[in-house]
N, C-alpha and C positions, 0 to 999 in steps of 0.2 A: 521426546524420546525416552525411552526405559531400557531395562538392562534386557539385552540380548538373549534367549535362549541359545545355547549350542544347538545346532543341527548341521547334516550333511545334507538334507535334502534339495535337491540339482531341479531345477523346473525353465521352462521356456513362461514369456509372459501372457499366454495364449491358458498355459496353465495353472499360474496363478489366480487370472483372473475368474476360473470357473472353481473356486475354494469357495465354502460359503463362509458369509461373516458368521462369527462365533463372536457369543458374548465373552468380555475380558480378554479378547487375544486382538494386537494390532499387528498385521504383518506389513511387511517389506520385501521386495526381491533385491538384492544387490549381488548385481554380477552373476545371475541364474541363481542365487543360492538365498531360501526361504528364509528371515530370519520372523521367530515370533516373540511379541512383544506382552510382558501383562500388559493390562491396561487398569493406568491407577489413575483412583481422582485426582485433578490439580490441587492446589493450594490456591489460594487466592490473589496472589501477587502473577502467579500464573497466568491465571483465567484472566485476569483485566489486563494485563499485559498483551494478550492475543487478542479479546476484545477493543483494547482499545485501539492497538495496532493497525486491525481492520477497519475500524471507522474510519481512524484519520486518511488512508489508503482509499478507503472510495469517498470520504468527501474530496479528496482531489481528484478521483478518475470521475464523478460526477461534473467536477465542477470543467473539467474540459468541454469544445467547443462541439464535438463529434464522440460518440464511442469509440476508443480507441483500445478497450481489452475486457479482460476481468480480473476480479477480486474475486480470490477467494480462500477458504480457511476452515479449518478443523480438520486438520489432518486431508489436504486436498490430493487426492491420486497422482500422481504424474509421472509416468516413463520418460527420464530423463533426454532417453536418446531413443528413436525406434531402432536404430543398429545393433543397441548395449539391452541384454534380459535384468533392466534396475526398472523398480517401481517404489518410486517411494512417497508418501505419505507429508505433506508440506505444512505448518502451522499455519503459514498466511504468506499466498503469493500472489503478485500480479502477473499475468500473460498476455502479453503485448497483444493487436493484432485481428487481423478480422478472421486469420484461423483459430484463434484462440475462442473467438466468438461462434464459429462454429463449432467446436468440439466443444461448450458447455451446451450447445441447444441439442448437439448429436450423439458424442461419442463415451462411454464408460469412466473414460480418464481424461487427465490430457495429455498429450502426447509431445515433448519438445521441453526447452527448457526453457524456466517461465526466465523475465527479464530479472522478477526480485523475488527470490523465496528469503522468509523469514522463520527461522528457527528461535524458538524463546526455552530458553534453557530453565529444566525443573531439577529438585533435587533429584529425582531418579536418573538422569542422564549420567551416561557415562563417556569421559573422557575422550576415550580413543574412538566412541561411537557418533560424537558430535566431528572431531577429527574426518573421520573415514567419509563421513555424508556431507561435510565441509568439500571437501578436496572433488568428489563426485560432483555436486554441482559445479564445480568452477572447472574443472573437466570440460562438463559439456558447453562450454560459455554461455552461463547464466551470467547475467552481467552485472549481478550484482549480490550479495550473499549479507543479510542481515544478521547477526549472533546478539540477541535480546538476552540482557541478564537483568529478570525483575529483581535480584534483589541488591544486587549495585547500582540498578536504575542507571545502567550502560548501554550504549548498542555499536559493537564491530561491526565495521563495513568492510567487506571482502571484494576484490574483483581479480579476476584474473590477471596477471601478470603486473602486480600492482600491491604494495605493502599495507597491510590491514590500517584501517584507521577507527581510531574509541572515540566516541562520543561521550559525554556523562550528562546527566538531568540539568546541568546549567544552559548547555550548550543547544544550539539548531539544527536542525537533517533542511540541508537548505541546496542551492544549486547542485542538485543530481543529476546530470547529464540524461538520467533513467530515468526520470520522472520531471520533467519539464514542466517548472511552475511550485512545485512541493515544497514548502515549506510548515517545518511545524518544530517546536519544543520539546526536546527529548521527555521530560519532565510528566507531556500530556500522553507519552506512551502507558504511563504507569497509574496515572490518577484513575482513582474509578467517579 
C-alpha cells in the first residue's frame, strides 16, 4: 500500500475495470470511489517478505491431497463482495475452492473474499489506509487477515469477531483452522 491520492471520483466496478493500466499508478475502488496509488519500488525486506510468503503458501496448497484453491500475489485483483463497488489489489492470498479455480482460468479478477489475504506492510503505507482495508476484508468474512511487518519480522492474525493475535520470528503459524496441515516458522517469512 502507498499513500492515497485525494480524489472524488465515484465509478461502478464495470468501470473501473475498463481504466487502462498506466505505468506508476496502482488503483483501488473502495466503496465506488477511485483511489490512486504511486507505485514505488519495495525495499528488500519487502520483496522477500511477499516472496517468501508465497512460497511457503503454495508449498502447502501443493502439498495437499486434491487442488483445493489458489495462490496468489503481487498485488492480485479481487472484488471483495460482488454487492459492494471495492476492488482491491491483495499482496498474497489464498482462495479457497473450485470457483476460485475457475475464476483464475476465466474471469479478470476474482471475485469473493479470499479465505487469507496477506497484507505486508512498507514504509510507504499509511496508517489509517492499512486500517480502512483491514476492516473491509473482515467485513466481508475473509477468514483470515494476515498484517506482515518485515521489519519487526511479526505477523497479526485478524479474524472476524475475534481479537488480533502477533506472532514474532520465534514463534510457528501452526493449527489454522484456514489452512489445514500449515505449519511453518515466522522467521522463514523473512529469510531470503
Amino acid at each position: 500500500m502507498a499513500i492515497a491520492e485525494p480524489t472524488a471520483t465515484k465509478m461502478t466496478v464495470e468501470e473501473f475495470l475498463l481504466i487502462a493500466d498506466e505505468e506508476g499508478t496502482h488503483r483501488e475502488l473502495i466503496d465506488g470511489e477511485l483511489r490512486e496509488y504511486d507505485v514505488t519500488t519495495r525495499n528488500p525486506r519487502h520483496s522477500v517478505a511477499i516472496a517468501c510468503t508465497t512460497f511457503v503458501l503454495r508449498k502447502w496448497l501443493k502439498s495437499q491431497s486434491q487442488k483445493i484453491g489458489v495462490i496468489a500475489c503481487g498485488d492480485a485483483r479481487c472484488q471483495l463482495n460482488p454487492e459492494l463497488e471495492t476492488v482491491v489489489g491483495i499482496d498474497v492470498a489464498y482462495f479457497a475452492g473450485e470457483e476460485a479455480i475457475r475464476q483464475f482460468h476465466e474471469e479478470p479478477y476474482f471475485s469473493g473474499p479470499p479465505t487469507l489475504a496477506v497484507e505486508v506492510l512498507s514504509s510507504s503505507d499509511v496508517h489509517e489506509d492499512v486500517i480502512e482495508k483491514s476492516q473491509k476484508y473482515l467485513a466481508v468474512e475473509t477468514k483470515m487477515l494476515w498484517i506482515v511487518d518485515p521489519d519487526l519480522q511479526t505477523v497479526m492474525i485478524l479474524k472476524p469477531n475475534a481479537e488480533p493475535v502477533l506472532f514474532n520470528k520465534t514463534q510457528r503459524l501452526t493449527a489454522l483452522d484456514e489452512l489445514p496441515g500449515f505449519d511453518v516458522a515466522v522467521s522463514e517469512l523473512f529469510e531470503p
